[in-house]
N, C-alpha and C positions, 0 to 999 in steps of 0.2 A: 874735593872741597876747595875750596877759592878762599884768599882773606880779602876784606877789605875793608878799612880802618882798623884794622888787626880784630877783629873781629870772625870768624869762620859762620859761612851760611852756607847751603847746600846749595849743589846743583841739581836737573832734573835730569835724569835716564833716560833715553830716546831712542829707541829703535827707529831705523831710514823709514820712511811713509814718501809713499808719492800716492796720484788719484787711485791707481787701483790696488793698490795692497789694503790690506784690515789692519787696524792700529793696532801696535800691542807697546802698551804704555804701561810703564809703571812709578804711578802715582810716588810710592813708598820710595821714593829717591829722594821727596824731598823731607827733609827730614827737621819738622816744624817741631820741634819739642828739643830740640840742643841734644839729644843725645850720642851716646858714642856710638857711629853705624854699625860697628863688629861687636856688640856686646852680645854676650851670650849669657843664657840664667844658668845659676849654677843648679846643682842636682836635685838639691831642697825646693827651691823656685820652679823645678822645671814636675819639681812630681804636685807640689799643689798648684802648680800651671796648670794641670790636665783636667781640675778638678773650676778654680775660679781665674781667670785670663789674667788680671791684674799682675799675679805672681809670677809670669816671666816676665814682662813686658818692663822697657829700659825705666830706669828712674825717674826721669821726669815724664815722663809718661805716665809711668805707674801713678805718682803724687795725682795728676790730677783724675785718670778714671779714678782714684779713691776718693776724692773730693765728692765727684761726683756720685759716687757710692754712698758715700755718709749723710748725703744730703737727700739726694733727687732720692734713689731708692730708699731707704731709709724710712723718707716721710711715706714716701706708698705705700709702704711695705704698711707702716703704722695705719695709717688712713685706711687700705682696704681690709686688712686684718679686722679693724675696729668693724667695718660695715658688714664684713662676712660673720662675726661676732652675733651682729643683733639678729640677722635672718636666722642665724641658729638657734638664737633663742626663744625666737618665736612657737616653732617647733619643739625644743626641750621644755618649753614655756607646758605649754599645750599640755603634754604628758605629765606633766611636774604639780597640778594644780588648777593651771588657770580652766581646762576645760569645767571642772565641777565646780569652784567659784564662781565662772560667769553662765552657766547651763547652757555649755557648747554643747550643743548635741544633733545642729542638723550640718551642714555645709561651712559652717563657719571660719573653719580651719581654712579650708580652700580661696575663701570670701577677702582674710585679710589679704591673701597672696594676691587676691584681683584688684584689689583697692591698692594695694603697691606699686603693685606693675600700671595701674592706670598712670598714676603720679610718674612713675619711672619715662612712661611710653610720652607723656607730658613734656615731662625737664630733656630729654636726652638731646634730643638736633638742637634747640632753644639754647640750649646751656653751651655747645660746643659752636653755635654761631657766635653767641656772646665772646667763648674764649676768644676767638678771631678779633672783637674790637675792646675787651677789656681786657689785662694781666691775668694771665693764671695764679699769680701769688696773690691775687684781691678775691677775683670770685670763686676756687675754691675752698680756700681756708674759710669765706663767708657760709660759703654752705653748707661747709664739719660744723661750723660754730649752732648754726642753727637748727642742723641735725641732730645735735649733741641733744639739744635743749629738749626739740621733740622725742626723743627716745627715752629720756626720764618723765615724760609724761605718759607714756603707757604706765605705768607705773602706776600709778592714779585713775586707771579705765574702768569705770565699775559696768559697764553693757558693753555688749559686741561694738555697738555702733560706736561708739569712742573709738575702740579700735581700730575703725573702718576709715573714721577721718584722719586720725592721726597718720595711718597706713600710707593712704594717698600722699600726705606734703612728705614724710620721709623719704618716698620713690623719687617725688618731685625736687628735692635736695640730695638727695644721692646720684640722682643722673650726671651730678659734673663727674663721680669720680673714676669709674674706670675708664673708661672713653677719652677723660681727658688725662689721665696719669699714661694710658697708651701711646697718645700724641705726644706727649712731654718725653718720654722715654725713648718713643723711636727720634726724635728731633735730636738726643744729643751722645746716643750711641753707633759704633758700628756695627757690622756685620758681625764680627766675632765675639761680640759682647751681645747683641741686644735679645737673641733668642731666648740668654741666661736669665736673665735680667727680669725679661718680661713670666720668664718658669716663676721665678723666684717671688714674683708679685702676685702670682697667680697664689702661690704656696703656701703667701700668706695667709689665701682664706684656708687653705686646707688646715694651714694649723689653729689658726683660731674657731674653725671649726671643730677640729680634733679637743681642744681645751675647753672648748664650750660645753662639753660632755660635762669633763670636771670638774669648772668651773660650777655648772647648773648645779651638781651633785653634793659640790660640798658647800654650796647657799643653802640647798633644801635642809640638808644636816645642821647647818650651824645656824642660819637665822632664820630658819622658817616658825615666824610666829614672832620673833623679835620686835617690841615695840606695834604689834597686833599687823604687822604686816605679815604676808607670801611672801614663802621663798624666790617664787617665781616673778613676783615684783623688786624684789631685790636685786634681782637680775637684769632689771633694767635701770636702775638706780645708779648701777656700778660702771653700767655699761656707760649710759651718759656723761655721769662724770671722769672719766676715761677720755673723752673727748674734746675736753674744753683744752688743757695742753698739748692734746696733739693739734687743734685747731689754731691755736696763739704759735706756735713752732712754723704751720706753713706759711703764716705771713714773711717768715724770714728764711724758710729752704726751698722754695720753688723759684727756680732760675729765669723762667718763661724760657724765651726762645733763643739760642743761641746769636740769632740779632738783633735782638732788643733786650739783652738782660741788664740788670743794673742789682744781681744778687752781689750781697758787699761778700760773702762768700769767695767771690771768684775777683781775682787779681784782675788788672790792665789784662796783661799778659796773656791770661787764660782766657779771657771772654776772645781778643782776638785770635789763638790758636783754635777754639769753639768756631770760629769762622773759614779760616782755610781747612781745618778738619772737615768740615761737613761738605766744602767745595771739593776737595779732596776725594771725598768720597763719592760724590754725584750728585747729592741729597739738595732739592733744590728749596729756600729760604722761602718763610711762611709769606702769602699776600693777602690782601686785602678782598675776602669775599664777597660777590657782590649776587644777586637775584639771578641775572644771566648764565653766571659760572657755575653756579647751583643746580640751574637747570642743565643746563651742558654737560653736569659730571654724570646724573642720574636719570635724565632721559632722552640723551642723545649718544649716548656711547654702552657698551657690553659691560666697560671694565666693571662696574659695582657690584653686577647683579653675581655672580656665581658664587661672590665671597657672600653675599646679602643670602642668597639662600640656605648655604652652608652655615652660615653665620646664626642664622633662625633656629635651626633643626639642631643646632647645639643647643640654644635654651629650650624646648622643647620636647626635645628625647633623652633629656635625665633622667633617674630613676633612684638616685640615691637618699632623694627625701622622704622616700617611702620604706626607707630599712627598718629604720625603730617602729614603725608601726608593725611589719613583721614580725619583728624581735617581741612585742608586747603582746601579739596573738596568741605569743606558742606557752604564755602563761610558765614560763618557766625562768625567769628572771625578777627583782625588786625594780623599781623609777630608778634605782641609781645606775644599777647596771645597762637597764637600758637604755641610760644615755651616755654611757664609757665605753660599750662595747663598738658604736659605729665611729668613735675615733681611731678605732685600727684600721678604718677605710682611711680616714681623714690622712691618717700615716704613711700608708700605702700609696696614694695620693700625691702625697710629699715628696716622697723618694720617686714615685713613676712621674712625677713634673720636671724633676731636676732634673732627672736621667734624661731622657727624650730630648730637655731643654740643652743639656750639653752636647750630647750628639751630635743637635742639630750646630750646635754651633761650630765643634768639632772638625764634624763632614763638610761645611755649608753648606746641605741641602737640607729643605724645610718640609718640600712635600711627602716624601718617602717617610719619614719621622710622622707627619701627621696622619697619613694613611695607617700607622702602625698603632697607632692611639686610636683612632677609630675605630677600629675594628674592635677592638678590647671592650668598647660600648654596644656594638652590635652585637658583640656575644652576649653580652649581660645580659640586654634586652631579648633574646633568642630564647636564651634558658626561661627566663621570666616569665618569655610567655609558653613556653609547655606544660613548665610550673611542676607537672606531677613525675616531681623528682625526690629523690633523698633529701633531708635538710641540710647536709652540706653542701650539695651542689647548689641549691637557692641560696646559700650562703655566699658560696663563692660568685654566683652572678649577680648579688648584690655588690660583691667585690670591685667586680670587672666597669662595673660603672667609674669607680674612685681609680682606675687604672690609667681608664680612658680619658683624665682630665687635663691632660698635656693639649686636649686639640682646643683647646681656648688662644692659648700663651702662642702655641708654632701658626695658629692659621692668623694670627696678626701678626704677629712677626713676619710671617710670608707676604702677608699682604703691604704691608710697610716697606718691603723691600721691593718688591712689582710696580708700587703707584710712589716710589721713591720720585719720581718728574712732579709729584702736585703733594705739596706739602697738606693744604687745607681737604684734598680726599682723602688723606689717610686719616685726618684728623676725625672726619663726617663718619666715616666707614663704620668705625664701632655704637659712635651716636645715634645712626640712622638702623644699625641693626640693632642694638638695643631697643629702639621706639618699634621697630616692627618687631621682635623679641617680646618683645612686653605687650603687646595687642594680643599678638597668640597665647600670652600665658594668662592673658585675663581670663580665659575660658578652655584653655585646652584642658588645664587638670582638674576642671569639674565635670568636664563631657568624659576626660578618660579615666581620672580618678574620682570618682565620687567617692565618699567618706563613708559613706555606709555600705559599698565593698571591700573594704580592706580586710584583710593585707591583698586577695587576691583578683588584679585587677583584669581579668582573663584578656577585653579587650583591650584596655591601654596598653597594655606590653606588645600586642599584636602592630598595636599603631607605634611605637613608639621604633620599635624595629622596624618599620614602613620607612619612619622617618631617617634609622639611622645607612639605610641605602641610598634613600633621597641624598643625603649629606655626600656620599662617595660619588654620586654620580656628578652634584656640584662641585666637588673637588676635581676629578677630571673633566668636567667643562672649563672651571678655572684656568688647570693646568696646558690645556690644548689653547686655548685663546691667548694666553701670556704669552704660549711658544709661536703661536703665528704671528702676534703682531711683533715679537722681534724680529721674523724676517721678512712681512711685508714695509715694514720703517723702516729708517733710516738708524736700525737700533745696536751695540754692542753691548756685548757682557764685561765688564771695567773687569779688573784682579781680585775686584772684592764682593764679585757676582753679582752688582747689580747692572741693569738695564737702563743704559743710556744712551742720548742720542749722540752720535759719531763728531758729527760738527760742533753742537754745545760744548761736548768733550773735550775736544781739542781747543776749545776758544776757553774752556778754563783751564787746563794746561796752560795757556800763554798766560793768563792770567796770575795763577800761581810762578811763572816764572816772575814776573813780575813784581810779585808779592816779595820774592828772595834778593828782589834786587841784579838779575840777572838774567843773560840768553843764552840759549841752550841751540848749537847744533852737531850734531851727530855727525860724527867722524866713521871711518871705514870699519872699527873694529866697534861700534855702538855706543861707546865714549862720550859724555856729552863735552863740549868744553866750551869756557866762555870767553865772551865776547863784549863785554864790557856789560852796563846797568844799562835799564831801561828806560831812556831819556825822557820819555812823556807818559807819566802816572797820576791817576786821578788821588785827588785827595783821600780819599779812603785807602784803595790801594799801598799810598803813600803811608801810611800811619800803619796799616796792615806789615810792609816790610821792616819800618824803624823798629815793630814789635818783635818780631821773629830777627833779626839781626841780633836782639839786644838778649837774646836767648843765649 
């Protein structure tokens, strides 16, 4: 450490580099948050360390990933919880009433799920080009508000066809939100946070799915018939109005982007360590997308497709929406149980999200984690489809589905960290697989689930297993092509494993020295020491160091 105006700023660590050695840089020298370098967590800190990162990490540090915790996740967690909510209730809807109030009786079931995903296949790139030139705190919170609104209007559907419209604009308002809560998330987390992060989002729906059970159960119990309404319309009722203050809260807890936020949330201070944090890291600041760059990411290069395929064969090789309809064949359960008992998936779910999701952050590796989650879907689907088994073992490979739901959260998270060089690809990535996501699901589970084979869907399970090999093989394509092009580029693996270019690297290195107000060269024993400030710094720069000095 160096003073100057009695002030203490870090240096940077430097191991000797000349043209042919490989850099081995370590970033974590500089120490952008004031804290004490030698601090160690004590015992307590270090065992709920293992569990959420926050708790060992130094004090000022810690403050602000909790900020960031209370806010950015927080609101997700709420927003996609609410969205995983209604799809569930569609479904416990179904079972609970609505089919004999509205005389479901041919495809219909199927029909809302295509008129959603059209809408969905609609909003998704659309929505996620917009995020690029309006605020994320304007147009998503617009689209909870207005979703809110449509979801109490099922409520009031008295024919299929109500249904069918209203279905569509909810897809078409809902496409900002995971896609764009993905982008928002990987934009202001690291490595050893964001796999958690993004578990823990995913988690969300598994629990408001799991309660959706309960919830549906104890509406049918207690107002069904209430004021000459369904219980099942009640359900939507609750759900909307649910909505309206989660949607008024994200005008004031989404940060947008670490350079361009003005969340009053976040200090001076903070928003400029969100800045050398993510230069820090490698993670290069969002730009301005334009028609060209568009076509550049998606049909002149490999990078998208092996996550796009893989990406697809996740929304299309589920199977867990078709549990309670099992569970209601074997005629040995009431409506309520059958909509309680597949929240012990939901549960399982829960715990197999988190798990995989700490691991992976754990280990730093993403792919091995996700390989493990896969597989746990292609048994499910395996069993499924021999089918002529004991009812526990259908039991359990209806299980194995809700096992398998870690590879949503680890294959973006893996991917966010690969296309870490193009902030607005990571962004598209889940947008553009959602839209082709949602084309397939317009019609795959009425070719492979029709409604009048249930529960046994001999060939869908056969296909769906098809699909869930498909998905492995797009995984190691992915994985083979990431590894090649780090060594035909000009690419290293930084200390916090992502894949950056050598020379950008080192040009934000000096850049950061910079930032500290100081020059760093490396002395015989790796010592950086310095050499006075840095005499010509840009205005930005400039205001970047006064920030971090005054730490």
């Amino acid at each position: 450490m160096v003073v100057e105006n009695q002030k203490e700023i870090s240096t940077v660590a430097v191991q000797a580099l000349d043209e042919n050695d490989s850099p081995d840089i370590s970033l974590k020298g500089i120490n952008i948050f004031g804290d004490d370098p030698n601090f160690k967590p004590g015992p307590v800190a270090s065992f709920f360390g293992q569990v959420w990162d926050s708790f060992r990490k130094p004090p000022n540090e810690r403050k602000y990933i909790q900020k960031l915790d209370a806010f950015i996740l927080i609101y997700s967690l709420l927003s996609y919880g609410l969205k995983s909510l209604d799809v569930s209730n569609v479904s416990n809807a179904y079972v609970s009433g609505m089919k004999e109030d509205l005389a479901l009786y041919g495809q219909e079931r199927n029909l809302f799920n295509t008129f959603f995903y059209i809408g969905y296949l609609v909003g998704s790139t659309p929505s996620q080009i917009i995020i690029n030139r309006i605020r994320p705190s304007i147009w998503i919170p617009t689209c909870e508000f207005i979703w809110s609104c449509l979801v109490m209007a099922l409520a009031a559907a008295k024919h299929a066809k109500h249904i069918y419209i209203i279905r569509f604009f909810l897809g078409l308002f809902e496409s900002s939100s995971y896609p764009g809560f993905a982008y928002i998330l990987g934009c202001w987390y690291g490595p050893d946070e964001l796999a958690k992060r993004m578990g823990v989002y995913d988690c969300a729906g598994y629990v408001a799915n799991m309660f959706a059970g309960y919830i549906q159960a104890g509406i049918y119990a207690s107002l069904n018939g209430v004021h000459g309404i369904a219980g099942w319309r009640w359900m939507f009722i609750i759900d909307g109005i649910i909505g309206f203050p989660i949607a008024f809260w994200g005008y004031y807890s989404i940060p947008d982007f670490p350079n361009n936020t003005r969340a009053r949330w976040l200090t001076q201070k903070d928003r400029e360590i969100s800045l050398v944090r993510m230069k820090a890291l490698g993670k290069k600041e969002p730009r301005r997308l334009t028609a060209k760059r568009f076509f550049d990411m998606f049909f002149r290069s490999w990078r998208p497709w092996p996550f796009l395929v893989s990406y697809t064969m996740l929304w299309i090789a589920g199977t867990s929406s078709y549990f309670n309809l099992w569970l209601k064949s074997l005629n040995m359960f009431t409506v309520e149980e059958i909509n309680i008992i597949p929240t012990g998936g939901y549960a399982l779910g829960l715990v197999s999200g988190f798990f995989f999701a700490n691991m992976s952050d754990r280990t730093q590796a993403r792919w091995p984690w996700l390989f493990a989650a896969t597989f746990f879907r292609f048994l499910g689907s395996l069993l499924l489809a021999i089918w002529n088994l004991p009812v526990g073992v259908i039991f359990f490979a209806n299980l194995c589905n809700y096992l398998g739901e870690p590879v949503w959260s680890l294959l973006i998270t893996w991917a966010a960290e690969e296309f870490q060089d193009d902030a607005e690809l990571r962004g598209l990535l889940c947008a553009v697989g959602n839209s082709i996501g949602s084309a397939f699901n317009m019609w795959v589970p009425i070719v492979l689930f029709p409604t009048y084979q249930a529960p046994h869907y001999d060939f869908g399970y056969i296909v769906t297993t098809v699909f869930n090999v498909v998905d492995f093989g797009a995984l190691i394509v992915f994985l083979y092509f990431a590894r090649r092009d780090r060594k035909r580029k000009n690419l290293i693996v930084n200390e916090f494993g992502y894949a950056v270019d050598r020379d950008e690297y080192l040009q934000g290195l000096k850049e950061l020295r910079a930032m500290h107000g100081v020059d760093t060269a490396s002395n015989t024993d790796g010592a950086s020491t310095h050499s006075g400030p840095v005499d010509v710094m840009d205005e930005k720069t400039a205001g970047v160091r006064t920030a971090v000095q005054e730490l």
